[in-house]
DRENVEX-15078 format. One record per atom (N, C-alpha, C): residue in three letters; atom name; residue number from 1; x, y, z. Coordinates in Angstrom, 2 decimals. Example, Ala and Ser with C-alpha at 12.3 -4.5 7.8 and 13.67 -1.06 7.14 Angstrom:
@code:ala, site:N, pos:1, c1:13.19, c2:-5.69, c3:7.80 .
@code:ala, site:CA, pos:1, c1:12.30, c2:-4.50, c3:7.80 .
@code:ala, site:C, pos:1, c1:13.20, c2:-3.30, c3:7.80 .
@code:ser, site:N, pos:2, c1:12.85, c2:-2.25, c3:7.08 .
@code:ser, site:CA, pos:2, c1:13.67, c2:-1.06, c3:7.14 .
@code:ser, site:C, pos:2, c1:12.90, c2:0.03, c3:7.87 .
//
This chain:
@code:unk, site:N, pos:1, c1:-6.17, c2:-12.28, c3:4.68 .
@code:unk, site:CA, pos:1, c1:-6.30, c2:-12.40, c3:6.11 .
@code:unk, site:C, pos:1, c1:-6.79, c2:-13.81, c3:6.47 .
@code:unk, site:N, pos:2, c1:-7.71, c2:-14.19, c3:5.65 .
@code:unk, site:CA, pos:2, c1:-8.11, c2:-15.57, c3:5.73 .
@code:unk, site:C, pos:2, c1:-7.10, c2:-16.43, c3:5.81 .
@code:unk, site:N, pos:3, c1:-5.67, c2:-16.41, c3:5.56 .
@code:unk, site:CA, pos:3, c1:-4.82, c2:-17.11, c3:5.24 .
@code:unk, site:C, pos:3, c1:-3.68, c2:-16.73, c3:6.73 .
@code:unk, site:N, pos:4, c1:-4.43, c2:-15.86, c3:7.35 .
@code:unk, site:CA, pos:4, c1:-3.34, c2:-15.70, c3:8.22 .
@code:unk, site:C, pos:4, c1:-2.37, c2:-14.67, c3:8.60 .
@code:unk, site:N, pos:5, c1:-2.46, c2:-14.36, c3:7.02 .
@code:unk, site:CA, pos:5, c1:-1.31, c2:-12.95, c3:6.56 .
@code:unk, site:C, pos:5, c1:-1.65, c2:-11.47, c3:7.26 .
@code:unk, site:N, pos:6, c1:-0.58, c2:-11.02, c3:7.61 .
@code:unk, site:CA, pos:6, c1:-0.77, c2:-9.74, c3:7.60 .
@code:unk, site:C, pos:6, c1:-1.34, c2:-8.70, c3:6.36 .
@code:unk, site:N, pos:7, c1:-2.56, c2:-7.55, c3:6.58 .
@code:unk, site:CA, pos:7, c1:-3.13, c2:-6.96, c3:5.54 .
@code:unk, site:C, pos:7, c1:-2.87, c2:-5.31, c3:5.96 .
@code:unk, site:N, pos:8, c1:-2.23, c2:-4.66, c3:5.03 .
@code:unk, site:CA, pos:8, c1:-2.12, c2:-3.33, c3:5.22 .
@code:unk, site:C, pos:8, c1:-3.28, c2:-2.72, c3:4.28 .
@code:unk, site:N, pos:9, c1:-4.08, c2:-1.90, c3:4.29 .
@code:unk, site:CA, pos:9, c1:-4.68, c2:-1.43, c3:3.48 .
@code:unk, site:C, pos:9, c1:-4.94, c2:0.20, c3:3.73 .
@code:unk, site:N, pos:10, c1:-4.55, c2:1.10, c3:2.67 .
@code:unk, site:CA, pos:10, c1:-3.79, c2:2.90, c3:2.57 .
@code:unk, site:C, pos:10, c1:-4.99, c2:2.98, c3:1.55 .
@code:unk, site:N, pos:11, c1:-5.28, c2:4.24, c3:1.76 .
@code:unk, site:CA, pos:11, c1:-5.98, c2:5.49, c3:1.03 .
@code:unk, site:C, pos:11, c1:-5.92, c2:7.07, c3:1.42 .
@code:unk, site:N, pos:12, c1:-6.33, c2:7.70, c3:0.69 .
@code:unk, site:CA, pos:12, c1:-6.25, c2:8.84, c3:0.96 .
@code:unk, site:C, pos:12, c1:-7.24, c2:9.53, c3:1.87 .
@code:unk, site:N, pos:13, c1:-8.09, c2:8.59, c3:1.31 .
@code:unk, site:CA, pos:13, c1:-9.54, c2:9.07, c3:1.45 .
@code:unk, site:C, pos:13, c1:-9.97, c2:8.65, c3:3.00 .
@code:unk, site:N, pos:14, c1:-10.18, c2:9.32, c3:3.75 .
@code:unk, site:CA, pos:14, c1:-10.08, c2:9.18, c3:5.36 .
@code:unk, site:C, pos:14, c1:-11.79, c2:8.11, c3:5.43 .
@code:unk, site:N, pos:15, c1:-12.97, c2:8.77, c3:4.78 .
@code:unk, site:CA, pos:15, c1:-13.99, c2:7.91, c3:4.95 .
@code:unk, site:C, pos:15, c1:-13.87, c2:6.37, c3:4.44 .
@code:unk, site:N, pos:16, c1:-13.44, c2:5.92, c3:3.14 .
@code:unk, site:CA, pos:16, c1:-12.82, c2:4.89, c3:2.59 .
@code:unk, site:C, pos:16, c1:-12.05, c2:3.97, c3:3.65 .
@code:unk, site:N, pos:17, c1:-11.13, c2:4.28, c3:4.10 .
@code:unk, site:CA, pos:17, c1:-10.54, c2:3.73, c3:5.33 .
@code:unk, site:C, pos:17, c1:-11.21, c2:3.29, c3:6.00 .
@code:unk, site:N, pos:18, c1:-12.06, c2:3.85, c3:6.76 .
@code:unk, site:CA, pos:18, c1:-12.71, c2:4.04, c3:8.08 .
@code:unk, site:C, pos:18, c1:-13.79, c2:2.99, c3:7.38 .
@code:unk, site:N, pos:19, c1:-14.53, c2:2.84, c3:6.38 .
@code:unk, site:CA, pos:19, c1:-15.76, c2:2.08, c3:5.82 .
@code:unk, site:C, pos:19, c1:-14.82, c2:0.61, c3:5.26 .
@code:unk, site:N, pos:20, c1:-13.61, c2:0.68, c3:4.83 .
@code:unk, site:CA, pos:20, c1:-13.08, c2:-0.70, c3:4.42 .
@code:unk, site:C, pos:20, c1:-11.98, c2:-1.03, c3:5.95 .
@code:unk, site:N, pos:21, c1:-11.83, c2:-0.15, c3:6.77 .
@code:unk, site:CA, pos:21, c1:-11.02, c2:-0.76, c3:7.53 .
@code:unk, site:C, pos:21, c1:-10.89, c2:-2.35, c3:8.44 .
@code:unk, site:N, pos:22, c1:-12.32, c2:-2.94, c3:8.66 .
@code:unk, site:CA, pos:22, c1:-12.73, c2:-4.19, c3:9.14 .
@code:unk, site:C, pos:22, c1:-12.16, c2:-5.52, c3:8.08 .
@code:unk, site:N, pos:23, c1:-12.06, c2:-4.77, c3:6.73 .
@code:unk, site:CA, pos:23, c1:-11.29, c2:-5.67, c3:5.81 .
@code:unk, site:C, pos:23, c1:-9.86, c2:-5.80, c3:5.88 .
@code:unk, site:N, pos:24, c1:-9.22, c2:-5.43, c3:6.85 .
@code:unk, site:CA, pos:24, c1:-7.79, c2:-5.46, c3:6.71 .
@code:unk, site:C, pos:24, c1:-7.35, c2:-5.38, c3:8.56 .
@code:unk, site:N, pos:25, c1:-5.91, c2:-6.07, c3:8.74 .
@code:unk, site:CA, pos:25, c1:-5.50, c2:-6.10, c3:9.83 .
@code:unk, site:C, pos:25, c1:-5.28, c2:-5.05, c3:10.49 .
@code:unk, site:N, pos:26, c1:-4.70, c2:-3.90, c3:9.33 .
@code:unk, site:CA, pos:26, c1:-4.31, c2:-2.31, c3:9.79 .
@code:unk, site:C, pos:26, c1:-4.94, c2:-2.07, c3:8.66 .
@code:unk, site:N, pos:27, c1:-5.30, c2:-0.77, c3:8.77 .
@code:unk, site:CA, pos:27, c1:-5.65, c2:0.53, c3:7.76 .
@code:unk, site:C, pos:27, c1:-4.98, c2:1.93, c3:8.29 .
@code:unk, site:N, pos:28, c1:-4.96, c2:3.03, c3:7.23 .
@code:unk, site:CA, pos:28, c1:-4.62, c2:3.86, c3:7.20 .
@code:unk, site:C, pos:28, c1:-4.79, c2:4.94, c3:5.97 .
@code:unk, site:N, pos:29, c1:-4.56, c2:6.19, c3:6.64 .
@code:unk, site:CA, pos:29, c1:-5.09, c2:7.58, c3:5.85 .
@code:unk, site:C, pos:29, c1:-3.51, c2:7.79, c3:5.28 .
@code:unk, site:N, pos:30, c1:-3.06, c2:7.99, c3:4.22 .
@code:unk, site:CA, pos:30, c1:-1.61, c2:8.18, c3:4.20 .
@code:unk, site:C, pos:30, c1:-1.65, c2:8.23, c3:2.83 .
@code:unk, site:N, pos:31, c1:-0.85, c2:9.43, c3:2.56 .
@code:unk, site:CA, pos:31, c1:-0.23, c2:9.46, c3:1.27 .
@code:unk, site:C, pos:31, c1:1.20, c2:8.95, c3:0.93 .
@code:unk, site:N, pos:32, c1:0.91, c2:7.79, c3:-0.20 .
@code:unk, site:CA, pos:32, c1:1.97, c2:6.24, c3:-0.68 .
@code:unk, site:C, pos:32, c1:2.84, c2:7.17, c3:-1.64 .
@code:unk, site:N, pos:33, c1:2.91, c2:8.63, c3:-2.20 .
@code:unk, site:CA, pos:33, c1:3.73, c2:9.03, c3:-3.11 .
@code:unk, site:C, pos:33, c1:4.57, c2:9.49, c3:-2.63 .
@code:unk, site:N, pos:34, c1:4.32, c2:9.72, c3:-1.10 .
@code:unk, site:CA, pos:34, c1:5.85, c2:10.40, c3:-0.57 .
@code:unk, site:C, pos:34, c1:6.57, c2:9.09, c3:0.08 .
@code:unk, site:N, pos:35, c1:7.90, c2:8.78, c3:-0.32 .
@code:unk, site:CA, pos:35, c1:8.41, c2:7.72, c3:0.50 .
@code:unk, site:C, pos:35, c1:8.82, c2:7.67, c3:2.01 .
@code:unk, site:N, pos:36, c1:8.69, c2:8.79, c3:2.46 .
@code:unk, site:CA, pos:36, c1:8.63, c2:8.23, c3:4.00 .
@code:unk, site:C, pos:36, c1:7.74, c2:7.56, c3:4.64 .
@code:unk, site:N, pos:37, c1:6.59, c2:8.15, c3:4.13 .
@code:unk, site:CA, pos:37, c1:5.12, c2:7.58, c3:4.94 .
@code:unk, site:C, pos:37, c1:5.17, c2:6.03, c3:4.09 .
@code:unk, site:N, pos:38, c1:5.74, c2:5.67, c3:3.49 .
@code:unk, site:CA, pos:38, c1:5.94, c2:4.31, c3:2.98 .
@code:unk, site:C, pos:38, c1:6.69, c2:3.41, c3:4.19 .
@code:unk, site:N, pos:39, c1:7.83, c2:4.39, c3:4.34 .
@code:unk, site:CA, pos:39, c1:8.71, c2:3.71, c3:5.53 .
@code:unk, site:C, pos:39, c1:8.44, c2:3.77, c3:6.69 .
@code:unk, site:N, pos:40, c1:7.37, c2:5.03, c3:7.01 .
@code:unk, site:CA, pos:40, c1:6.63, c2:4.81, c3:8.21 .
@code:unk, site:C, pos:40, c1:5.78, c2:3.55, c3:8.41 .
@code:unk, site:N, pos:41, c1:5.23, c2:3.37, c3:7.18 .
@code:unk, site:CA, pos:41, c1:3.91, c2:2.84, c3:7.48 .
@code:unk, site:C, pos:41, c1:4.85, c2:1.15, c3:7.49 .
@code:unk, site:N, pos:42, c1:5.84, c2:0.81, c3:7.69 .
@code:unk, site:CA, pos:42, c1:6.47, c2:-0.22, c3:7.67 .
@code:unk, site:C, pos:42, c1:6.52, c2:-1.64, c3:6.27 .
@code:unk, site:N, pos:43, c1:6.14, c2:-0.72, c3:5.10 .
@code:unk, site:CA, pos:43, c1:5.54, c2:-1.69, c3:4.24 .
@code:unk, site:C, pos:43, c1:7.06, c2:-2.74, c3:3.94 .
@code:unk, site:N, pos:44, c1:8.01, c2:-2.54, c3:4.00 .
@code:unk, site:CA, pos:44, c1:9.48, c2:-3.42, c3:4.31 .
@code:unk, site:C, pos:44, c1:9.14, c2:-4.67, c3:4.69 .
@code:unk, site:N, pos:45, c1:7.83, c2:-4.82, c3:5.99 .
@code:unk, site:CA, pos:45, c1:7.79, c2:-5.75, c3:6.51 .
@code:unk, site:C, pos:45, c1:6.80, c2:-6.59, c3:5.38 .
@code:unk, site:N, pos:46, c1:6.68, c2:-6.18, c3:4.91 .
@code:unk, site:CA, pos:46, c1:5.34, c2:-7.33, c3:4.19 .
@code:unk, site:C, pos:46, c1:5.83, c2:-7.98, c3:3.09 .
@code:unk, site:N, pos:47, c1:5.61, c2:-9.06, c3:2.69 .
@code:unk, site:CA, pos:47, c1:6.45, c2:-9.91, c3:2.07 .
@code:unk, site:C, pos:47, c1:5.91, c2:-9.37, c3:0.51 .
@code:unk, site:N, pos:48, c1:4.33, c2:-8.88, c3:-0.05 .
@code:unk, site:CA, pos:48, c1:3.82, c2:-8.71, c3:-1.52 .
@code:unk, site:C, pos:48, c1:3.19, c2:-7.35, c3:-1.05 .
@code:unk, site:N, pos:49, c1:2.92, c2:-7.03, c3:-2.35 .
@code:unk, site:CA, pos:49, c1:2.34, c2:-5.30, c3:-2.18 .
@code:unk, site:C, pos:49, c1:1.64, c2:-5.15, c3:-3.22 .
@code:unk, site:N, pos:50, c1:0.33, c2:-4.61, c3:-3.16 .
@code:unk, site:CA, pos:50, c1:-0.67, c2:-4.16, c3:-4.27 .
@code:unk, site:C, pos:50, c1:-0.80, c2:-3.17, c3:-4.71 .
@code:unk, site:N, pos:51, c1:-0.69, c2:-2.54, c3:-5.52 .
@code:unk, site:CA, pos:51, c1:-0.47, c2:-0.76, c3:-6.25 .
@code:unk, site:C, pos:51, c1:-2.11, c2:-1.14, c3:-7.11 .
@code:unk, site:N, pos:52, c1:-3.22, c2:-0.16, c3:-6.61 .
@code:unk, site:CA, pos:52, c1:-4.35, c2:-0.65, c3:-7.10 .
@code:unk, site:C, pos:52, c1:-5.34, c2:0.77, c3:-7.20 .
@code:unk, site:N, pos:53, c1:-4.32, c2:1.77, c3:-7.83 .
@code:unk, site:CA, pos:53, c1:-4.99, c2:3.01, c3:-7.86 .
@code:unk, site:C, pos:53, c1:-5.75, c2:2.91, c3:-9.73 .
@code:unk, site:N, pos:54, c1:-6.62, c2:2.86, c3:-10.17 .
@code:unk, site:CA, pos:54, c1:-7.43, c2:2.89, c3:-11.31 .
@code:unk, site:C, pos:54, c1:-7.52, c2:4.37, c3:-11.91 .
@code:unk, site:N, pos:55, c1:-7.33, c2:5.26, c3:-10.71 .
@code:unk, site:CA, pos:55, c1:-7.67, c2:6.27, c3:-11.85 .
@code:unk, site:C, pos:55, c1:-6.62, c2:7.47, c3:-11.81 .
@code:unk, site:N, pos:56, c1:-5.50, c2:7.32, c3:-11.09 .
@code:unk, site:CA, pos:56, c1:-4.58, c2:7.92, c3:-11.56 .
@code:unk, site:C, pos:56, c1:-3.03, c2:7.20, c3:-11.69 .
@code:unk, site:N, pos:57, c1:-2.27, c2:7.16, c3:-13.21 .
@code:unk, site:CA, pos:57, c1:-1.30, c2:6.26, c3:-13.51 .
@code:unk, site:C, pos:57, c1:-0.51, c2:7.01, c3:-12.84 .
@code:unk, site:N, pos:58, c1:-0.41, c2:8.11, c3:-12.94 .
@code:unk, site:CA, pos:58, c1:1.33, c2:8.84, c3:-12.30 .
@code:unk, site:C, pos:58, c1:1.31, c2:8.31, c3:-11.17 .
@code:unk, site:N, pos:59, c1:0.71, c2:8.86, c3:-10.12 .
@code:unk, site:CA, pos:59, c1:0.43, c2:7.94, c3:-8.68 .
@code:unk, site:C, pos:59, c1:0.83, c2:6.79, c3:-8.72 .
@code:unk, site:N, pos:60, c1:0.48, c2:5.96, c3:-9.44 .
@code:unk, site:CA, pos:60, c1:0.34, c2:4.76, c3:-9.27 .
@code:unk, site:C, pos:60, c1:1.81, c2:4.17, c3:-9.72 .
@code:unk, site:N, pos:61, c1:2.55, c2:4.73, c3:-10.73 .
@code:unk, site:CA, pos:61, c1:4.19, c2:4.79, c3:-11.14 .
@code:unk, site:C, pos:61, c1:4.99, c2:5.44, c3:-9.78 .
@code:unk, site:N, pos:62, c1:4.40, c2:6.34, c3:-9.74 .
@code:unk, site:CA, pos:62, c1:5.26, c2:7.04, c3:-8.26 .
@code:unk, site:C, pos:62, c1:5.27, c2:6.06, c3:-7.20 .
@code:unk, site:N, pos:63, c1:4.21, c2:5.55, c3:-6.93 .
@code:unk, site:CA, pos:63, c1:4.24, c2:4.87, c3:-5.93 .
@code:unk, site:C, pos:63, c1:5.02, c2:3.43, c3:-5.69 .
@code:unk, site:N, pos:64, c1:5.20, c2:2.42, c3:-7.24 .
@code:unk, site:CA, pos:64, c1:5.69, c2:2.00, c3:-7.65 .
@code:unk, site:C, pos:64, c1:7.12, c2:1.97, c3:-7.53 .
@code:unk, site:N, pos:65, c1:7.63, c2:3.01, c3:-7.85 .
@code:unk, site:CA, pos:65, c1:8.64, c2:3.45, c3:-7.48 .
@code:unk, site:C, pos:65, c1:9.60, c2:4.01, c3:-6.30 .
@code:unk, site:N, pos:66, c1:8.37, c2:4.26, c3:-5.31 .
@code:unk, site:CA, pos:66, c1:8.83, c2:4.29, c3:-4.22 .
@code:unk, site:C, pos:66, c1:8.80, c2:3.12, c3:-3.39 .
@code:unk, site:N, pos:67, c1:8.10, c2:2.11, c3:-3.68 .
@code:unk, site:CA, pos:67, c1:8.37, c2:1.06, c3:-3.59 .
@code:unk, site:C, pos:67, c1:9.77, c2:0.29, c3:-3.74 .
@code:unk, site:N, pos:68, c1:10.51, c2:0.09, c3:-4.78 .
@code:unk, site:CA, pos:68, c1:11.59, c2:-0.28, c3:-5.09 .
@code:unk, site:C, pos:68, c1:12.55, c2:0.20, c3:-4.37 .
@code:unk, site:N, pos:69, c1:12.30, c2:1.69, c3:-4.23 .
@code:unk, site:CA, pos:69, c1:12.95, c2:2.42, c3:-3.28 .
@code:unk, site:C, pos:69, c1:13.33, c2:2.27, c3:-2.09 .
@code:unk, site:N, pos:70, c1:12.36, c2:1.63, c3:-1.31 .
@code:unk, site:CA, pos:70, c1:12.26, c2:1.33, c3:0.56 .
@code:unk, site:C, pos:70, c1:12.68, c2:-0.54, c3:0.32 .
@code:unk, site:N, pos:71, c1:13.40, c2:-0.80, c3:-1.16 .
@code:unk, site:CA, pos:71, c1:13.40, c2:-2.70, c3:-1.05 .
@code:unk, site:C, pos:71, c1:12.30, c2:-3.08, c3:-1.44 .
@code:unk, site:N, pos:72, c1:11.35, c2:-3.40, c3:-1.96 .
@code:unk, site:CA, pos:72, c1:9.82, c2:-4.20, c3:-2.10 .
@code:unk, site:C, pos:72, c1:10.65, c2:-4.58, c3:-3.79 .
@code:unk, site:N, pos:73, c1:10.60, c2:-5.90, c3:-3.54 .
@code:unk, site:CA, pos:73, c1:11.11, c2:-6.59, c3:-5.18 .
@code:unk, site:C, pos:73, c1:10.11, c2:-6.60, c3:-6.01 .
@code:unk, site:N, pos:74, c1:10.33, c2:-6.79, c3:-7.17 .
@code:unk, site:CA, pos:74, c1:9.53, c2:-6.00, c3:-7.86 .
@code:unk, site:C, pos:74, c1:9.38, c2:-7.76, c3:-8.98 .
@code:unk, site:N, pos:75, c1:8.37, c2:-8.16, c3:-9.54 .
@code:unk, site:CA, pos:75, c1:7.48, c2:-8.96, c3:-10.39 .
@code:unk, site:C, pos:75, c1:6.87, c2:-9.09, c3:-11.27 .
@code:unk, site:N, pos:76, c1:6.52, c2:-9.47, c3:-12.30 .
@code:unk, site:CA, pos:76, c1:5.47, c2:-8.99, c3:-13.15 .
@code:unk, site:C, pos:76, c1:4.43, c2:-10.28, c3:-12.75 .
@code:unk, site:N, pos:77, c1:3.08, c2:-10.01, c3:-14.13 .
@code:unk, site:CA, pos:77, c1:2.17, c2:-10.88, c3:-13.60 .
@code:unk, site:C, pos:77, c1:2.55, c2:-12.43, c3:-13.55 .
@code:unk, site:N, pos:78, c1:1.64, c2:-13.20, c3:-12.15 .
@code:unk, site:CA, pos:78, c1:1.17, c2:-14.86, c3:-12.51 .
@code:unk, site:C, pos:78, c1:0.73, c2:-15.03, c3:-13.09 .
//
């Protein structure tokens, strides 16, 4: 945000949101494994995307994958 950029930041967790939401341009309560609420939540528009779930991998592959799905190109690390 410091930079200008647009910041989406998703959890499940409705208090999480609500306590990190001042860190981000938008926030939201939304589950990232179903791909609509992906396409709802307009993530198309954002040029990079962070998959930053630690404690569950399937999730975090699913989501991944639904990613690719809605267009989000895909990278490995800098």
């Amino acid at each position: 945000m410091r930079h200008g950029w647009e910041v989406l930041g998703v959890d499940t967790d409705p208090d999480l949101v609500q306590q990190l939401s001042e860190d981000f341009t938008h926030a939201a309560v939304a589950d990232c494994t179903d791909p609509q609420v992906l396409e709802q939540l307009g993530v198309i528009e954002y040029s990079r995307v962070v998959v930053g779930i630690g404690t569950d991998l399937e999730a975090s592959i699913l989501i991944t994958t639904n990613l690719v799905d809605v267009g989000i190109p895909t990278s490995g690390p800098r």
